[in-house]
Legacy VTK file of the C-alpha trace (Angstrom):
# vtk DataFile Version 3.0
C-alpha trace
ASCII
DATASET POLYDATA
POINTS 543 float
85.249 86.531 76.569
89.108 86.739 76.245
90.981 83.980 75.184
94.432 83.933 76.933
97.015 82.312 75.329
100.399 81.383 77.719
102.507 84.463 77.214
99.377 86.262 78.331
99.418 84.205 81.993
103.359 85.425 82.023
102.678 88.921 81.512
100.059 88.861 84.340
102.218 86.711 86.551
105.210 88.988 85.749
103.293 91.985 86.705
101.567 90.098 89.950
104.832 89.298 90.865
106.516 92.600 91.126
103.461 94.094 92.487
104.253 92.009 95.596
107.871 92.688 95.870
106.823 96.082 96.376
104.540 96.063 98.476
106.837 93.631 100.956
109.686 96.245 100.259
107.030 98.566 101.806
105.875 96.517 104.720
109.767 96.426 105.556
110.151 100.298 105.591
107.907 100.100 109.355
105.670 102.526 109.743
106.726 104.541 112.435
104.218 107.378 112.885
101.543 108.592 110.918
104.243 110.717 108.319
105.495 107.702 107.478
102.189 106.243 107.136
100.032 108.233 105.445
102.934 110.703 103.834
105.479 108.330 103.480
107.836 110.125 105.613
108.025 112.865 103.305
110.797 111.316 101.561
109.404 110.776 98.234
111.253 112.203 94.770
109.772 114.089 91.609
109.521 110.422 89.674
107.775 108.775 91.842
105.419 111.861 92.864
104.705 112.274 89.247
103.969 108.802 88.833
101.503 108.479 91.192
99.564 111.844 90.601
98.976 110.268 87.210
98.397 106.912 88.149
96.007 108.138 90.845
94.282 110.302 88.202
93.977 107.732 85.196
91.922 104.911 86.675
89.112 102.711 86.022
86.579 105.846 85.188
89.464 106.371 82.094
88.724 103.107 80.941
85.348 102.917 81.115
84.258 106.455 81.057
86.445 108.379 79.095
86.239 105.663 76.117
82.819 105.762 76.484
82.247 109.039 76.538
84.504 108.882 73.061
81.576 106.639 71.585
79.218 109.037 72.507
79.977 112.618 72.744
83.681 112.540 70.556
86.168 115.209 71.533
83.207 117.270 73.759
84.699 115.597 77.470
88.538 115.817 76.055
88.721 119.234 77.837
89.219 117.651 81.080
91.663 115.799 79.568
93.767 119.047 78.439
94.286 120.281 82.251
98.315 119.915 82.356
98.768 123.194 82.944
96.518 123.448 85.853
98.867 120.259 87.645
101.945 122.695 86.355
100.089 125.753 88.762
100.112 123.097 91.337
103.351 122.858 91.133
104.028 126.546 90.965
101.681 128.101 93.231
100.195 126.163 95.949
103.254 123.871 96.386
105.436 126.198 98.324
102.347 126.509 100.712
101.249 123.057 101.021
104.995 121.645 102.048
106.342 124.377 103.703
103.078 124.212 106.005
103.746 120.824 107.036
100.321 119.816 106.700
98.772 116.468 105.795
95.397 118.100 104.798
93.887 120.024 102.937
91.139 120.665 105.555
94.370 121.147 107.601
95.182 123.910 105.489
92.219 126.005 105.547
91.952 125.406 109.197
95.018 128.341 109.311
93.729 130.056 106.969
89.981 130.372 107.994
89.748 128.320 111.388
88.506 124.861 112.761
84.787 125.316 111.146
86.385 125.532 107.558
88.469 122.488 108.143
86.374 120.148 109.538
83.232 120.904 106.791
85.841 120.817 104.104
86.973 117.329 105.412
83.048 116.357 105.326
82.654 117.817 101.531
85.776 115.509 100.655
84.407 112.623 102.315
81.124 112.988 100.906
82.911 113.910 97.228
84.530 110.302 97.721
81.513 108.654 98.371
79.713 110.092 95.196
82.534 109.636 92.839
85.475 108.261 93.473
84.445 104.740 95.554
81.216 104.461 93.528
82.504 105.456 89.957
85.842 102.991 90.255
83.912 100.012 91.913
81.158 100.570 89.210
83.742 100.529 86.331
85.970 97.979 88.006
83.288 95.616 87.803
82.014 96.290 84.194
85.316 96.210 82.909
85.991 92.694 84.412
83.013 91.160 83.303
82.691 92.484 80.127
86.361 90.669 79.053
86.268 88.100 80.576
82.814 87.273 79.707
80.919 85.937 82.799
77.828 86.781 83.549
77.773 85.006 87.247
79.883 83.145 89.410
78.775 80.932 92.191
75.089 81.995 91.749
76.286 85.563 92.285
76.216 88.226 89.085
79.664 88.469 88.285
79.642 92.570 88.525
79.433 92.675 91.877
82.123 89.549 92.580
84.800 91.195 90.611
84.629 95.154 91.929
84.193 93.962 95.680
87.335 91.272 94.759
89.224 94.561 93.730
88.338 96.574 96.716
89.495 93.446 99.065
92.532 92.985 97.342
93.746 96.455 96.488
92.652 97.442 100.069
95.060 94.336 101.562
98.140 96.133 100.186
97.240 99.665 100.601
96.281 98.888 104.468
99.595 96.793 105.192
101.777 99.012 102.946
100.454 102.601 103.908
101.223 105.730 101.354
104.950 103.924 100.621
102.843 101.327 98.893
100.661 103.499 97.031
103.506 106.009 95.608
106.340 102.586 94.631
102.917 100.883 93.234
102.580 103.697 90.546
106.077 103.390 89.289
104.945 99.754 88.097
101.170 100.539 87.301
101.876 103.856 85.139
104.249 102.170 82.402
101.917 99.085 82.057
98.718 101.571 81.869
100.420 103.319 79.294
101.949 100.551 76.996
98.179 98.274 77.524
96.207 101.338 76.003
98.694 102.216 73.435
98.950 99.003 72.455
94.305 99.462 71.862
95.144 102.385 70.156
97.441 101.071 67.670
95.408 98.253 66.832
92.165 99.887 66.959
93.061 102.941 64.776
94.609 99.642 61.834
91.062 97.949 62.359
89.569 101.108 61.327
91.621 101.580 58.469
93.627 104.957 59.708
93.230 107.622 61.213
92.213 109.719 57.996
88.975 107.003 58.372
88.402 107.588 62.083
87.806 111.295 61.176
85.276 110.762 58.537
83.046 108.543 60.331
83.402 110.199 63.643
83.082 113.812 61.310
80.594 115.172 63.750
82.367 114.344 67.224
86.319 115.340 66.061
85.884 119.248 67.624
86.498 120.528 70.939
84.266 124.091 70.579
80.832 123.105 70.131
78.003 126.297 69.698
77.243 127.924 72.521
73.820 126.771 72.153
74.878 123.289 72.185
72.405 121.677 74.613
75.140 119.589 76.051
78.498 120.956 76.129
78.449 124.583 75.166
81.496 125.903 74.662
81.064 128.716 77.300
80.484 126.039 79.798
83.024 123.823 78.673
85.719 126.114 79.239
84.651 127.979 82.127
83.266 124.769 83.721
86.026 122.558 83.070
88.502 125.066 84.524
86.644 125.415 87.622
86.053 121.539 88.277
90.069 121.331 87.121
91.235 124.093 89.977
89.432 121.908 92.394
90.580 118.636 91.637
94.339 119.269 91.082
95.064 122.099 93.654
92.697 121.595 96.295
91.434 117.971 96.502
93.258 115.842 99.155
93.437 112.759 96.564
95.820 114.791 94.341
97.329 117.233 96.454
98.912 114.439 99.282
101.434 112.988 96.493
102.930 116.665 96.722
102.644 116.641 100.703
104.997 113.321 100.842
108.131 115.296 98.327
111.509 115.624 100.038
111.001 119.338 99.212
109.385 122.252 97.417
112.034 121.325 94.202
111.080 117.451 94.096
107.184 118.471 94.161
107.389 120.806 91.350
109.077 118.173 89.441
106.838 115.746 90.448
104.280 118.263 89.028
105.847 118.913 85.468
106.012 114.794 84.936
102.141 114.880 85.846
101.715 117.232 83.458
103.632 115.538 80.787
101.886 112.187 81.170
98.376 114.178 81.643
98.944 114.984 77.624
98.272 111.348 77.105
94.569 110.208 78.021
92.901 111.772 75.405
94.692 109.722 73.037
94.966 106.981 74.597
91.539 106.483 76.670
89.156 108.692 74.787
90.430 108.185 71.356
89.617 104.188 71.601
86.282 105.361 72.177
86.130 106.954 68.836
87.690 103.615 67.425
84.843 101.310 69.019
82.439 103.775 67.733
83.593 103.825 64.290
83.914 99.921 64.295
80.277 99.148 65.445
78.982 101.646 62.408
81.243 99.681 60.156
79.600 96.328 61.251
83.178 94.948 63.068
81.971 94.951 66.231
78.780 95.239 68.233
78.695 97.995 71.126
75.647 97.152 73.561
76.636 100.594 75.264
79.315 103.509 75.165
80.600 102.529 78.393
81.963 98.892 76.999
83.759 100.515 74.458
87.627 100.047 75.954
86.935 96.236 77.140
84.992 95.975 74.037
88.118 96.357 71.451
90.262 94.856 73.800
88.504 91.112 73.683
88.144 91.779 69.870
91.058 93.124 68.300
93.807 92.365 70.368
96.314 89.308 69.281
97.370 86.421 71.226
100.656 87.045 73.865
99.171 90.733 74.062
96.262 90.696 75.858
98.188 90.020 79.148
99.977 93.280 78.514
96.351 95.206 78.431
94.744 93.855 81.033
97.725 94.320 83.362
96.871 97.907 82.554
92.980 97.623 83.213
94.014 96.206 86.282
96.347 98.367 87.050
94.491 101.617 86.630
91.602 99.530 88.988
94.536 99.113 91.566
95.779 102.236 91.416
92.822 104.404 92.038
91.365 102.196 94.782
94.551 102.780 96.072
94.642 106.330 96.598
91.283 106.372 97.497
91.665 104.389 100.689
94.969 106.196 101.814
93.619 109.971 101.379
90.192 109.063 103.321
91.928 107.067 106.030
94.200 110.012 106.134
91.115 112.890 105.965
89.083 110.853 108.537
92.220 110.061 111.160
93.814 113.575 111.381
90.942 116.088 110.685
88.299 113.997 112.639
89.748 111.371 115.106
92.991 113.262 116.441
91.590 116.272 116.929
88.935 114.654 119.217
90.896 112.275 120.864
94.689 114.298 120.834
95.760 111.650 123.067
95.993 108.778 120.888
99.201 107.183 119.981
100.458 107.452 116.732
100.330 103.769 116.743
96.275 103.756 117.449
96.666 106.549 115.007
97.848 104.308 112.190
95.579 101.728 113.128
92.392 103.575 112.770
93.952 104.900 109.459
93.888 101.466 108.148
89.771 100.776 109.810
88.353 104.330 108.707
88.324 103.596 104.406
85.781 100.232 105.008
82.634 102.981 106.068
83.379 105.089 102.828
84.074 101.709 100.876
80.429 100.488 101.877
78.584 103.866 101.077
80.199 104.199 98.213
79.019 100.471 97.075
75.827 101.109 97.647
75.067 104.585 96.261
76.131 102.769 92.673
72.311 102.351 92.173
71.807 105.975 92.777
74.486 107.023 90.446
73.314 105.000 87.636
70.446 107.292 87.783
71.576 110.667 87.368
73.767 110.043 84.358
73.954 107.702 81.111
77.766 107.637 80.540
80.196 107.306 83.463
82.428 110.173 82.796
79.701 112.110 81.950
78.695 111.335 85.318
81.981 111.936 87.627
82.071 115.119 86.184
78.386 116.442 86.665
78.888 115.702 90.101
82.410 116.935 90.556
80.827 119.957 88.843
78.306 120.697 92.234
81.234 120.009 94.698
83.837 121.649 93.086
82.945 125.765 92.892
82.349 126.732 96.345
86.048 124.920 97.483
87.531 126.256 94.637
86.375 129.590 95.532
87.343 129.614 99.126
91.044 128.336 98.072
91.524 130.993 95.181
90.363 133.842 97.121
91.984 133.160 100.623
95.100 132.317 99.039
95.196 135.953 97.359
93.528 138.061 99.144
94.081 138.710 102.655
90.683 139.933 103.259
88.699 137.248 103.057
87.568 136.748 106.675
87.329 133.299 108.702
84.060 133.552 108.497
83.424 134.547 104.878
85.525 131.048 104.166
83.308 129.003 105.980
79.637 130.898 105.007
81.580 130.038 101.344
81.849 126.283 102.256
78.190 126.174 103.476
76.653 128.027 100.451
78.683 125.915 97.281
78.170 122.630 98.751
74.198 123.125 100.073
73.307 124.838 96.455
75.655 121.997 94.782
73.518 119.447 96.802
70.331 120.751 96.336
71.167 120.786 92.078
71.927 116.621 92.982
69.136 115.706 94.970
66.559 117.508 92.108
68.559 115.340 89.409
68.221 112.226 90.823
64.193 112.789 91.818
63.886 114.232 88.287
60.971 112.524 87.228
58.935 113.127 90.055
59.447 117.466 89.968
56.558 118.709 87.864
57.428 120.617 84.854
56.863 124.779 84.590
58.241 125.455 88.376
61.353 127.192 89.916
62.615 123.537 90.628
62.337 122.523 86.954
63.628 125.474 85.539
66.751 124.910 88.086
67.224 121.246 86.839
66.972 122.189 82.941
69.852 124.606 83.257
73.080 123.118 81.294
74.888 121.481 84.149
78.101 123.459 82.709
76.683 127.024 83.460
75.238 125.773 86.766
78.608 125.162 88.040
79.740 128.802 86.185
76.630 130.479 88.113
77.845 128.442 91.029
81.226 129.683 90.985
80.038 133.491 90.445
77.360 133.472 93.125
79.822 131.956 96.250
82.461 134.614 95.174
79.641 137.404 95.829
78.799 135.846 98.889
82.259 135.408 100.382
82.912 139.066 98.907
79.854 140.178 100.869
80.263 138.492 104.127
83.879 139.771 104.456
82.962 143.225 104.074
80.880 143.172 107.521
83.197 140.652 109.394
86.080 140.286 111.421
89.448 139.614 109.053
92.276 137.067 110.273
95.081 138.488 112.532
98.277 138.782 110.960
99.519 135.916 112.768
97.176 133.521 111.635
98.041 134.692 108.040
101.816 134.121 108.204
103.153 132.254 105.234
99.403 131.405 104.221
98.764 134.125 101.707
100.518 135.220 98.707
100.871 138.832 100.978
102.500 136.932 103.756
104.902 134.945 102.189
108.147 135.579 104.717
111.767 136.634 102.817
113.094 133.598 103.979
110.004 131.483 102.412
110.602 133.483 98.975
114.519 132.521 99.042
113.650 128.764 99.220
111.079 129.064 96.710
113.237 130.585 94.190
116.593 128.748 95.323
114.687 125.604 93.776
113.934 126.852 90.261
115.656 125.600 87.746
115.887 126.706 84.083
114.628 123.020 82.953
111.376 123.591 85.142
110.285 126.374 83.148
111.538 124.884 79.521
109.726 122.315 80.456
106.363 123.875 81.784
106.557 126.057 78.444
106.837 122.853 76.673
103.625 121.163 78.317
101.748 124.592 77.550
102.785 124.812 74.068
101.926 121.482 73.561
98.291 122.017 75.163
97.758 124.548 72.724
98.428 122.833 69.824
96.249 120.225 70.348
93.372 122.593 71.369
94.308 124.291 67.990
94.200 120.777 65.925
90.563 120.369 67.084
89.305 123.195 67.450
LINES 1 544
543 0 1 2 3 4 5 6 7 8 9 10 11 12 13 14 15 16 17 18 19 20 21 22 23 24 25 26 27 28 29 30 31 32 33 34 35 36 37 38 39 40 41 42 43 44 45 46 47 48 49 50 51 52 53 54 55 56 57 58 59 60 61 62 63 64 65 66 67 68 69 70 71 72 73 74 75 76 77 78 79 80 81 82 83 84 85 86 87 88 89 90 91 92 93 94 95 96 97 98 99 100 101 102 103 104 105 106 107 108 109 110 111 112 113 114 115 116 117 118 119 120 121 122 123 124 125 126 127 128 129 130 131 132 133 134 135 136 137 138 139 140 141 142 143 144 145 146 147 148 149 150 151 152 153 154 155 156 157 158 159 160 161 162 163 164 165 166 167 168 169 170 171 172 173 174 175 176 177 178 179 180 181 182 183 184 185 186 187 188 189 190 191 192 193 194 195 196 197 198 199 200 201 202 203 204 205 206 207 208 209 210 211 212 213 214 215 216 217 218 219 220 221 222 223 224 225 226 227 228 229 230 231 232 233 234 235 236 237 238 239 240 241 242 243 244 245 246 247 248 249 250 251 252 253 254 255 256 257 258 259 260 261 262 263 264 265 266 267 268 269 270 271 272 273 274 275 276 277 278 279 280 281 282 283 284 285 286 287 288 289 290 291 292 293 294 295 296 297 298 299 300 301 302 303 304 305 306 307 308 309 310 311 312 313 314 315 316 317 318 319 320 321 322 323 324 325 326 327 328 329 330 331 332 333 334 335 336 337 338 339 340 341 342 343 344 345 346 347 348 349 350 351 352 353 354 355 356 357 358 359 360 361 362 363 364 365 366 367 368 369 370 371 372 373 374 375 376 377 378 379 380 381 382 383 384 385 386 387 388 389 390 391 392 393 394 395 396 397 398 399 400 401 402 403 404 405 406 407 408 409 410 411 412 413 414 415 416 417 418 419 420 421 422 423 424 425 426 427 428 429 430 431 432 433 434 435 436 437 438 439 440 441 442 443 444 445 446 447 448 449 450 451 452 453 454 455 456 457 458 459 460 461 462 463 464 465 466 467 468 469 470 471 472 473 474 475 476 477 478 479 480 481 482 483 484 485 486 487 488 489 490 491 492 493 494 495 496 497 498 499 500 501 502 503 504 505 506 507 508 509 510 511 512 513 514 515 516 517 518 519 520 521 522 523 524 525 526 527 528 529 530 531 532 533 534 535 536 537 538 539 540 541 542
């Protein structure tokens, strides 16, 4: 349990304080439509749209997860970590078809590209992708990084888990609700710095516990290297690097919880920007998150602290090591990245479920009912997402570990459908949505056999299926939907040129060219070089 001395309650105070302000500023700014609600009236500049990509990314699965997949596996999850230059492709190549489209979906998107079948099962496999990760995984961690520092075990005859990540949801959900997408991007500006400065703060201190960073490396000899063997039973380095790319494609150019900070930019300049700051502060978690895992680890071999399991390894060193008038500083930041992540979460599914479900079926509704079933439609995924944290608990040992098994069945049959139509104007409509279908049923089935595990016999087709390295299942995953969509377009009907207008790489219009390149600036390429160059070095350090 944390002791808090008074600077610590003026920190937190401080922080609570502003938080407020900015949320009232964004009550003020009424909500006239649903732009302004769920896009904040496309208005929004490259700091604040690089702000919030990052704060949106780094939450409480960072915290918990990443650290404690430090304690356990070392450097083998950092590749996730190392994705920078896939946000810098956002930036580059999907931006100028995202905003110029006007969309506020990605279901939206491949609903002109493919046709209404593709959007509405891609708005399903993002719902359902929420419900499995992103609700469960940031409630679950919310909750064990609350009670773990502040040491209570129950509170009014209730365990103290589940009173803490439901007080998050209620209270993070009160200001994204009244505050829309204009709370959620001004938000970040605040969260990101105090995120930051809490967890450099742990890895200062941590790395002078341990006695250096020369001392971290011998005791955590074993975990310091990216590659691992190809035989590897866990993280292969085939895997890892195919795998990682594939589940990184998804997530940063394709999944609505990334890709609507980019929708809300003044313009196709301000959400490239907004893109290169991502990528800049995207160089930091495995330092700062996954490298305090390697610190807890190395302090419970050398007796300084006791680590009941990997996933207590952040709020672990930070009701150990951390001084007096400091502490407020780091928990700010836990709460914070708990905040910010809920956050997001409840704006992109109110936004998913209100324009790709509820508008198109009822066109007639106001913009006003519009808004208001924006702010109703998050409590449904909230609850499911509650209570599939039993399930999850199941499937995997280590949170991050986890997120990213799942996000490893979800993620190759969108990723697929996004890369190909965007490239290739001969995908068909209905090769896109037989695409859809095949990733996420195969990805689903791979699930469903991992969390009835024990109960499969051994020696079968269904065993043999689950003992495949979860890495080259998503590879294999990835390589199958291609043939299929491949196949299926061969002996179907392709889009009209119409429909493909400005949609495809082919189609780009003169005019859409000109504004793309009237936007570049020397600095955005500098800088993109920069975040590469920077990428490889590290990869290079550990290899």
């Amino acid at each position: 349990m944390i002791e808090f001395a008074p600077l610590d309650y003026w920190v937190l105070t401080l922080f609570f304080v502003l938080l407020a302000a900015v949320v009232g500023f964004a009550m003020r700014q009424k909500e006239r439509d649903t732009t302004d609600y769920f896009l904040a009236g496309r208005n929004a500049g490259w700091l604040v749209i690089g702000s919030s990509i990052f704060a949106s990314n780094i939450g409480s699965e960072h915290l918990v997860g990443l650290s404690g997949a430090g304690a356990q596996t070392g450097m083998a999850m950092a590749h996730w970590e190392l994705q920078s230059f896939i946000i810098i492709l956002l930036g580059w190549l999907f931006v100028p078809f995202y905003w110029s489209s006007k969309i506020y979906t990605m279901p939206e998107f491949l609903e002109r590209r493919y046709g209404p079948s593709s959007r509405t099962f891609l708005s399903v496999i993002s719902l359902v992708s929420y419900v499995l990760t992103k609700v469960s995984v940031t409630v679950y961690a919310g909750g064990v990084v609350l009670q773990t520092v502040l040491g209570i075990d129950t509170l009014w005859g209730f365990d103290f888990f589940w009173v803490a990540a439901i007080g998050l949801v209620v209270v993070t959900g009160i200001y994204t609700v009244l505050g829309g997408m204009k709370a959620v991007l001004w938000t970040s500006v605040i969260q990101t710095p105090v995120l930051i400065i809490g967890s450099v703060v742990i890895l200062v201190t941590g790395l002078e516990a341990v006695g250096g960073f020369a001392e971290l490396e011998r005791i955590n000899a074993e975990k310091m290297h990216l590659i691992r063997p190809a035989s590897d039973p866990d993280f292969p380095w085939p895997g890892v690097i195919f795998g990682s790319l594939i589940i990184g494609f998804w997530y940063w150019c394709t999944d609505q919880y990334i890709v609507q900070r980019v929708l809300s930019a003044k313009g196709v300049k301000a959400a490239r920007q907004g893109t290169i700051l991502a990528g800049y502060l995207k160089l930091l978690p495995v330092f700062i998150f996954l490298f305090p895992g390697l610190i807890a680890f190395a302090l419970h071999e050398k007796g300084i602290i006791n680590l009941d399991s990997p996933d207590q390894a952040f709020a672990t060193l930070v009701s150990t090591l951390l001084p007096a008038g400091i502490k407020g500083i780091v928990i700010g930041g836990l709460i914070a990245a708990l905040m910010s992540s809920l956050a997001s979460l409840f704006n992109s599914s109110a936004t998913l479920f209100t324009i790709d479900f509820y508008k198109r079926f009822r066109p007639e509704s106001s913009e006003q009912q519009l808004v208001k079933v924006g702010r109703l439609a998050t409590l449904v995924v909230v609850a499911l997402g509650i209570v599939w944290i039993p399930v999850m608990q199941l499937v995997a040992d280590v949170l991050y570990e986890y997120l990213q098994l799942v996000q490893s069945l979800l993620a190759p049959g969108v990723a697929v459908v996004f890369l190909l139509g965007a490239f290739s104007k001969s995908i068909t409509p209905t090769a896109g949505f037989v695409g859809l279908i095949a990733g996420f049923v195969l990805g689903m089935s791979r699930l469903l056999l991992q969390v009835f595990s024990e109960s499969i016999p051994t020696g079968g087709l269904l065993h043999q299926l689950l003992t495949v390295n979860w890495l080259y299942y998503c590879i294999g995953l990835f390589i199958v939907v291609c043939v299929i969509v491949l196949g299926v377009s061969l002996f179907t009907k392709p889009a009209c040129e119409a429909q493909l207008a400005g949609i495809t790489y082919g189609s780009i219009s003169a005019e859409q060219r000109a504004e793309i390149r009237a936007g570049i600036s020397k600095w955005d390429i500098v800088h993109s070089a920069i975040i590469v160059a920077i990428t490889i070095g590290i990869y290079v350090r550990f290899w």
